[in-house]
LOVEX-946442 format. One record per residue (C-alpha): residue in one letter; x, z, y. Coordinates in steps of 0.05 Angstrom, whole numbers, plus 32768, in hexadecimal, padded with zeros to 4 digits. Layout:
AXZY ...
REM end
This chain:
X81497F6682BB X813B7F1A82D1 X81227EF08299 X815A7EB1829D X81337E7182B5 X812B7E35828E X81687E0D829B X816F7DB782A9 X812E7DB182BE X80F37DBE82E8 X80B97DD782BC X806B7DCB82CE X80367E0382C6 X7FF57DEC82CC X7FBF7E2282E4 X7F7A7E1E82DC X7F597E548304 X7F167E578326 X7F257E56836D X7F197E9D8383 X7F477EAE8350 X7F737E76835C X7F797E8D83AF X7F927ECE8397 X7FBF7EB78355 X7FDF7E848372 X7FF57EA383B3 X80357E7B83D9 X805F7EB083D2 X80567EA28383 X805D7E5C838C X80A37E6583B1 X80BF7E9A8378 X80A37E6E833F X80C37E2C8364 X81027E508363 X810A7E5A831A X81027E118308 X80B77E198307 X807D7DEF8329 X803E7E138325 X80097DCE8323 X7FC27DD38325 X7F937DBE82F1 X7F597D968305 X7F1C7DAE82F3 X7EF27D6D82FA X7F2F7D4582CC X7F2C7D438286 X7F657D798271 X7F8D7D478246 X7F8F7D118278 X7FBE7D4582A7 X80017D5D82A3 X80357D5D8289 X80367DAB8283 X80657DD9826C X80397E0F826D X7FEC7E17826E X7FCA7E558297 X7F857E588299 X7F447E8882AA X7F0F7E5982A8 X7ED07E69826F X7E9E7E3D824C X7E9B7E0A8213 X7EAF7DD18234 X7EF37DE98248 X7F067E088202 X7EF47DC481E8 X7F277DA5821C X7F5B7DDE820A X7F557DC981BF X7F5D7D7F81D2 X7F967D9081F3 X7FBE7DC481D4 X7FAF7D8D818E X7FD17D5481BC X800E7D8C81D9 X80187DB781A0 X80567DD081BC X802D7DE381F7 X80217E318201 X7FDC7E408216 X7FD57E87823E X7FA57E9A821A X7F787E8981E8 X7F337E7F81FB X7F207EA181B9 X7F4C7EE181C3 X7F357EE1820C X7EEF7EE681FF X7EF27F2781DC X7EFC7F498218 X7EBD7F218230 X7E957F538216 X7E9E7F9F821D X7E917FBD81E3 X7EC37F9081BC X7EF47F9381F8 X7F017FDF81E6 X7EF77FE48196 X7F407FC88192 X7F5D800781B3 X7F3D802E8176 X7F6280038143 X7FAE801C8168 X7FD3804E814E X800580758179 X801480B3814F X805380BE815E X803480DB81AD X802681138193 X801B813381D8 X7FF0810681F1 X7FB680E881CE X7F8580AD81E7 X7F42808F81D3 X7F0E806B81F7 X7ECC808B8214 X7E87808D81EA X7E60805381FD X7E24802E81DC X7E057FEA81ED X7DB37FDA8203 X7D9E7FA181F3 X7D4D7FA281F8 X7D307FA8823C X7CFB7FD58221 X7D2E800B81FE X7D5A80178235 X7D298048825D X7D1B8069821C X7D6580718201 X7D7780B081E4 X7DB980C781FA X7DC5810081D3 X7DBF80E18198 X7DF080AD81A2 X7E1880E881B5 X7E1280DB8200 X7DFD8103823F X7DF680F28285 X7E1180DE82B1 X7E1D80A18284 X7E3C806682AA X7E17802382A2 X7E397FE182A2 X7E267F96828F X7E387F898247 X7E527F458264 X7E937F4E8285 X7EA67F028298 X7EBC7F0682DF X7E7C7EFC8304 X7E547F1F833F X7E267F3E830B X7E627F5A82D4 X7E727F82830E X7E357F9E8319 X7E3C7FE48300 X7E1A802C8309 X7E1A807C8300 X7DDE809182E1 X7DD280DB82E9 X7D8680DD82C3 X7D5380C18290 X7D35809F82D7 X7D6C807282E2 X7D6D8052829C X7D32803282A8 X7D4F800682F1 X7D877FE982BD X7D847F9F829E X7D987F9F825C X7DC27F85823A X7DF07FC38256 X7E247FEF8238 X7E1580398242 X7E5F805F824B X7E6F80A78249 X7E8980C28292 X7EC080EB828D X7EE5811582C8 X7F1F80FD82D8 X7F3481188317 X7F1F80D4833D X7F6080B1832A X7F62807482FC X7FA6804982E2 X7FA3800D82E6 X7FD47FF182AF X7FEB7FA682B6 X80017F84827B X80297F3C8288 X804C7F32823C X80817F658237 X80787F838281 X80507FBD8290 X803D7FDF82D0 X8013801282E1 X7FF480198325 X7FC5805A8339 X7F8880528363 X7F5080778376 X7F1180748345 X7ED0809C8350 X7ECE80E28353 X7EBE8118832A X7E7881348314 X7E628180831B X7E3D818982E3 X7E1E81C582FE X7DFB818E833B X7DE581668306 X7D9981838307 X7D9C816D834F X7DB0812E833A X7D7F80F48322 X7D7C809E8323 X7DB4807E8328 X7DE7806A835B X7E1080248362 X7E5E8032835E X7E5F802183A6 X7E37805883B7 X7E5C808C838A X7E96807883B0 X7E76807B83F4 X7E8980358407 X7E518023842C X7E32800483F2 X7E5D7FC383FF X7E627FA583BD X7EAA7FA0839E X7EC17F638380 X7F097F498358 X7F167F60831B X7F0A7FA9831D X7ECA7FDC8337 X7EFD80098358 X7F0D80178391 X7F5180038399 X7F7C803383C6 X7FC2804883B8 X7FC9808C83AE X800480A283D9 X800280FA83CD X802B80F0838E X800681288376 X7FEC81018338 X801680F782F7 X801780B182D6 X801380B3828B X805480B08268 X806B80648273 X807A80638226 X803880758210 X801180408242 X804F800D8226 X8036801881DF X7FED801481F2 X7FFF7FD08215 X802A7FB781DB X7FF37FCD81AF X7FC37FA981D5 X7FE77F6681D7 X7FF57F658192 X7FAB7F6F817B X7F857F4981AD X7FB97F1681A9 X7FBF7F0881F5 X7FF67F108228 X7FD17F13826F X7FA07F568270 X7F967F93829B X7F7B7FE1827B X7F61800F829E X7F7180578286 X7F54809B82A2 X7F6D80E1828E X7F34810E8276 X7F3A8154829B X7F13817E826D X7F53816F823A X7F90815C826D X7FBC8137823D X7F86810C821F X7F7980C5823B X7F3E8094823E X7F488048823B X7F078029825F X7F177FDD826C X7F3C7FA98265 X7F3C7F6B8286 X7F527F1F827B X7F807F0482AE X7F6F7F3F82E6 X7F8C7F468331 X7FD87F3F8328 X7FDE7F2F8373 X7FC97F76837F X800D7F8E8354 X80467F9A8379 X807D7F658371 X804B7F35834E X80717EFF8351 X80AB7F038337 X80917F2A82EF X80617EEA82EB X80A27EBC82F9 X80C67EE182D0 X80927ED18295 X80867E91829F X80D37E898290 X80CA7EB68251 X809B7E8A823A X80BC7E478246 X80F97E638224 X80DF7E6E81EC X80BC7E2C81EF X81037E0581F6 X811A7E2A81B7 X80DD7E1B8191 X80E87DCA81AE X81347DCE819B X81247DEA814E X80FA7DB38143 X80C07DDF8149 X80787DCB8153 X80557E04816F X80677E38818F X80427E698174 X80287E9281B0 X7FF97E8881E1 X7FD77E5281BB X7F8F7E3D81AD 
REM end
């Protein structure tokens, strides 16, 4: 169902969006869907001074450091009726990927009783000198472990991840990296897209499964790209995957209900309202699922009908910011600093 627009005037959204991400956020074909709701989508200057710009309605943003929190304070202390998607603070949880997943342990869904869900075992490396001597087993790990930059803030090297089948290829990593359990999971990830209240969930190929019985064969380490026999180009975006529709129908997507809990669960505890998960179903139990990421802000453009569930929460949230204006309200309570 359409969210109703804001009615009796045009309302500004200011976006502030490095420009990779802002050439494939900010497509036309938003711009035309937004424009026709009563909503200008305006960009943000990035070498202005935050408060000297606007007026906005609405604040988007994916941009990281010190500097531009401090201007996001400024601001939202000047515009308190302002929403701010999201909170630099709340964002930068998922900056790191340990933290990112220890939410999903804290979420109780009970009443599934036929499907359960968890996140894999993982451990972080922080010395340079300990990761070639880790010792897997005790952390109750075994290979192949999959290795990925502790850091996950958007750049080339976040990206940078690996399947390490032996001992050997601990030692080519640079710490500080997170050490993740592999699981088989029939070489199918879903990818679940959170925008507020909205969910979707989109399947794509992910890397395939291990024989266990060729892992004596196996030793070192191999980039994802190679896994995935893509000619070791490097990926880049938001996700590692390689992103193919899969068009047999043959795979199941988790009940919708369950993955809508997860996502409410998610948004309630992390306190943000842009995010993506990534979920994989373990095949040694069938109806048990993994949650393995979760990023800020990912690749909406690559969701089918993008543009109007962004439009249509843009107008959720400048509803609710005209009701908080007419009560006399001073903040609006979400989406703020």
């Amino acid at each position: 169902m359409d969210q109703p627009e804001p009615e009796g005037r045009r309302y500004a959204v200011g976006y502030a969006l490095a420009s990779k991400k802002q050439a494939s956020f900010v497509q036309i074909s938003l711009v035309n869907v937004a424009k026709e709701r009563s909503i200008d989508l305006i960009k943000i200057d990035l070498e202005k001074p935050l408060i000297e710009q606007g007026p906005f309605d609405l604040v988007l943003h994916k941009i990281y450091g010190p500097e531009w929190t401090r201007q996001l304070e400024e601001y939202a202390a000047k515009n308190p009726a302002v929403p701010i998607i999201d909170s630099p603070d709340a964002i930068e949880r998922l900056r790191n990927r340990i933290s990112m997943l220890q939410v999903v342990t804290d979420l109780n869904l009970s009443e599934y009783h036929s499907v359960s869900f968890g996140i894999p075992k993982q451990i972080a490396v922080y010395d340079a000198g300990a990761v070639a001597t880790v010792s897997l087993e005790s952390k109750g790990l075994k290979f192949p472990v999959i290795a990925k930059p502790l850091a996950a803030d958007g750049s080339a090297k976040s990206h940078k991840m690996a399947l390490v089948y032996g001992t050997d290829g601990l030692s080519k990593l640079k710490p500080p990296v997170v050490l993740q359990e592999f699981v088989n999971h029939g070489g199918v990830i879903f990818k679940v897209y959170v925008v507020g209240k909205y969910v979707k969930c989109v399947k794509r190929k992910s890397l395939p499964d291990v024989n266990e019985e060729n892992l004596d064969t196996l030793s070192g380490s191999l980039s994802f790209s190679q896994v995935s026999n893509l000619n070791n180009v490097e990926m880049s975006g938001d996700s590692y995957y390689k992103m193919m529709d899969l068009e047999d129908g043959m795979v199941e997507i988790p009940p919708m209900g369950f993955l809508s809990d997860i996502a409410r669960g998610l948004r309630h505890q992390l306190g943000l309202h842009l995010f993506n998960f990534d979920v994989i179903r373990d095949t040694r139990i069938g109806d048990r699922y993994l949650v393995i990421d979760i990023n800020y802000f990912p690749g909406y453009a690559k969701m089918p009908g993008y543009e109007k569930v962004l439009t249509d929460f843009f107008c959720d949230v400048l509803s609710k910011k005209d009701l908080a204006e007419d009560d006399g309200a001073s903040n609006v309570g979400e989406g703020k600093i």
